[in-house]
N, C-alpha and C positions, 0 to 999 in steps of 0.2 A: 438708402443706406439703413442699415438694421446691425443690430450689436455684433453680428457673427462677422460684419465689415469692419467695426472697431476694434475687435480682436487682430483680426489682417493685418490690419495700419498698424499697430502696437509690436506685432510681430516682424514685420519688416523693418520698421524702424530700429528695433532692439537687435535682430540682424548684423544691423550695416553698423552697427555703434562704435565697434573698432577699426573699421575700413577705411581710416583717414581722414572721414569727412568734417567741416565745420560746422556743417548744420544740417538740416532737412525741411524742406519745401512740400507741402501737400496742397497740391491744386484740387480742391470742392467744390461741391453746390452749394449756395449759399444756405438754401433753404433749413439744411441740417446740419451746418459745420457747426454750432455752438452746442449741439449734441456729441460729434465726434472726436470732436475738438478736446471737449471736457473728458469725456470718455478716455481716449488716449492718454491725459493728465496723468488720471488717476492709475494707468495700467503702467506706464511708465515710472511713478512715482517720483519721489522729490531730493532721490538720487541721479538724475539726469543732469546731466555735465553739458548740454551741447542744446541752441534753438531748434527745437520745431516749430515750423511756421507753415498754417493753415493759411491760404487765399483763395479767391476766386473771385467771379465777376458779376453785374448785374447786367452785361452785354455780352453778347456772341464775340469773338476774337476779330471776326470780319467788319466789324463797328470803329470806323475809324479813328472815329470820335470816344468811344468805349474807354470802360474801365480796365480788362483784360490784360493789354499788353503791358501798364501801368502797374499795376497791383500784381502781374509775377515779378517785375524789375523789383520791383520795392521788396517783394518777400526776399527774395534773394538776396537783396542788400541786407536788410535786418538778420538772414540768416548768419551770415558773417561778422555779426558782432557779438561783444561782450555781454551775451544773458545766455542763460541756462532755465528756461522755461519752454513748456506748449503755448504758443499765443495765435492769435490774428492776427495778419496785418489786411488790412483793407482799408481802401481810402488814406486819408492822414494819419491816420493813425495805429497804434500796434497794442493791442487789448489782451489780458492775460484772459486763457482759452475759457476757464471754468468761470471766468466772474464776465464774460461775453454775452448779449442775446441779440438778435436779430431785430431791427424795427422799422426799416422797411423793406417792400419789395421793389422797387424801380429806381431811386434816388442811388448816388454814390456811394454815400456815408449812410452803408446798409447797416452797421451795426453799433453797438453801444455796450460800454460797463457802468448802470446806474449807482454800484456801488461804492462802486472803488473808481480813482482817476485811471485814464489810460497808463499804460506801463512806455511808450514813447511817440512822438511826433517824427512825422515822417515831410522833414525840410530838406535845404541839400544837406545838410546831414542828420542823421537819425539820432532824437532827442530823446533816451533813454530817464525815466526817473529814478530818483535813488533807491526805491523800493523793489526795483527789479532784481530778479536771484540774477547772479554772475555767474561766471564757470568759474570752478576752483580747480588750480593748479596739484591740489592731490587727491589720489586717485578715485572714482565713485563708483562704484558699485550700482548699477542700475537690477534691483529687484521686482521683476517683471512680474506683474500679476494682470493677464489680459482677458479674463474671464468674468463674463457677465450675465448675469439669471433672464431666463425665459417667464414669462409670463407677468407679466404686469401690467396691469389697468388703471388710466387715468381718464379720469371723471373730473369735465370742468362744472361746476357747479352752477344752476341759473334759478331767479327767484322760480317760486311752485315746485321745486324740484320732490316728487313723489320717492321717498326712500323704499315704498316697494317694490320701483321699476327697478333698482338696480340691487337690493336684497339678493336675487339668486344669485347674483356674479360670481359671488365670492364661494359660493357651493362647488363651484365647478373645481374639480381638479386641478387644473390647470393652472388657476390665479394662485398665483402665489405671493401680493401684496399689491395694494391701492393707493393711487395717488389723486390727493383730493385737490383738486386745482380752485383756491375758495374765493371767498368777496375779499376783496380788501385788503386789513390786515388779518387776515389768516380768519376772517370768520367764516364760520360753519353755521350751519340754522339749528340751531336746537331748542324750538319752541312745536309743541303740538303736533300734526299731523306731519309736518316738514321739517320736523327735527330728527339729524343722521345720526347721534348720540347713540341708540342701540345697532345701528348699521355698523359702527366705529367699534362698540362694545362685541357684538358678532364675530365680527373678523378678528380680534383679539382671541377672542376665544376658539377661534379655526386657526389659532398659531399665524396667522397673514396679517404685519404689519401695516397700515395707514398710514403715511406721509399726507402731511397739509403743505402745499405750494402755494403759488399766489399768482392769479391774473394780472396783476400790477408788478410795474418792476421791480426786480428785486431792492431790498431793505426796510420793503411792508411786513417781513412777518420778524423781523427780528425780537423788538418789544411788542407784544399784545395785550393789552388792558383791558381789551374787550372783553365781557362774560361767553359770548358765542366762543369766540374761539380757545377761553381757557376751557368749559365745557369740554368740548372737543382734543384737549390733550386729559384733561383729569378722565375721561373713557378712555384714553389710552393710546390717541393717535399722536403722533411724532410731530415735531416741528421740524422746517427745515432752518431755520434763522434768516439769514441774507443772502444764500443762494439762488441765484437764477434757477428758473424752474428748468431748463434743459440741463443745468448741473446736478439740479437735484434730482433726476429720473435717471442720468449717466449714474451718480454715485450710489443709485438706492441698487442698479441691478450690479454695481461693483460689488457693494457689499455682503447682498445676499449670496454670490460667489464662494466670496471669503469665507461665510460662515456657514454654507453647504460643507465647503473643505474642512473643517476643523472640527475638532470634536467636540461639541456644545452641546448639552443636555438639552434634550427638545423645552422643560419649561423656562430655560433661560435664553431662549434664542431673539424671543420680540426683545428681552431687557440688551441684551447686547447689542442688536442692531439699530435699538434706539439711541444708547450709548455711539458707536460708532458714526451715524449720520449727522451726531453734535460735534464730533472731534476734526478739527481743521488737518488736511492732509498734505494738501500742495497748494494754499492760501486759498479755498474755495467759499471759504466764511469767514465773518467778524466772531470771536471768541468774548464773551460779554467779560470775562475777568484776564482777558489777554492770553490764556494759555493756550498752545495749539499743540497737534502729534504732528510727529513727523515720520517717514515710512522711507 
């Protein structure tokens, strides 16, 4: 699965949107549904009136015993009720799409929201929290924005990590912003020969934003009091807060979309799109003063 298949899903869904139905079912792999997942969220936006619900399996359908035949009954079911979100249902439970990530590969209960509580349980009847968006009885306007940027490079970060090896990246034509997958809470190394502090300052100035993501689940990068990793925002790289790092790669190639489209002065495009990756769209982060956009 690759963004030009997120586009697809975003497009068919938006499609069938008056054709009667109550919801939509998207049968995945598991391995990137909390990429596509999110992705769709945001193309979709947070005028969607009606469930989508991503499932799939960690067994082949021919597995008697399997998760399969389970886990489309249940999307199904979920898809027929009372929410108005992109989510997961997998296993017991139903996870809003963007605050989702994958954590294991064999076991049932493949996925998880470290930051947020699930959005329902799935008993004989589907046990909805009050936090979940509902459908509203008048009318919504779904403004489809299904278009997502080419070229972006994520770099997991590992100790030793030489800032020369990966220095020319960002030369290339081609990259057009980087995502640093760091230690922790959002640290970055910036001490002596293995500090990326001018790799971060570089790319800044080749117009190609930096996103800092996190190895850890998400809600490590929200607060950092670390010096590494303020470092690494005061040169100019972006935080993502409490997003899952598969939300945050889905909403960094939304954005750079949006602001290819629009007419922004090439020196104000890194301030914007920094701007942008902080503002809450479709509940994908915690807002530290409670504010969020809505789209």
């Amino acid at each position: 699965m690759v963004p030009r298949d997120w586009t697809r899903i975003a497009r068919a869904i938006y499609k069938r949107r008056k054709d009667g139905y109550d919801g939509i079912v998207v049968a995945h792999g598991t391995d990137t549904m909390h990429f596509s997942s999110s992705a769709v969220a945001f193309a979709l936006g947070n005028n969607l009136n009606f469930p989508v619900v991503f499932t799939g399996a960690q067994t082949a359908p021919d597995i008697a015993h399997g998760d399969a035949r389970v886990n489309l009954l249940r999307a199904f079911k979920v898809a027929a009720e009372n929410l108005a979100e992109v989510v997961i249902c997998f296993g017991d439970y139903v996870f809003r799409a963007c605050r989702a990530q994958k954590k294991d590969e064999r076991r049932f209960d493949a996925f998880e929201s470290p930051a947020i509580f699930p959005l329902g349980y799935i008993t004989e009847d589907i046990l909805l929290n009050p936090s979940v968006k509902r459908r509203s009885d008048r009318p919504m306007s779904i403004k489809l924005r299904p278009d997502f940027a080419d070229g972006i490079l994520q770099i997991s970060l590992i100790p030793g990590l030489e800032p020369s090896l990966i220095m020319p990246l960002i030369d290339d034509s081609n990259c057009r912003g980087v995502v640093l997958q760091s230690f922790g809470a959002g640290n970055v190394p910036s001490e002596k020969k293995f500090s990326l502090t001018e790799f971060i300052k570089k790319s800044k100035e080749l117009g190609k934003p930096v996103l800092i993501t996190s190895q850890f689940p998400a809600n490590a990068t929200l607060h950092t009091a670390y010096a590494p990793g303020q470092k690494a925002i005061k040169a100019g790289a972006i935080p993502t807060g409490n997003m899952t790092s598969a939300c945050a790669v889905a909403k960094f190639r939304w954005v750079l979309a949006q602001v290819d489209k629009e007419n922004i002065a090439p020196k104000d495009k890194l301030t914007e799109i920094g701007k942008r990756m902080n503002e809450d769209y479709i509940g994908e982060l915690d807002i530290e003063d409670g504010s969020s956009v809505r789209i």
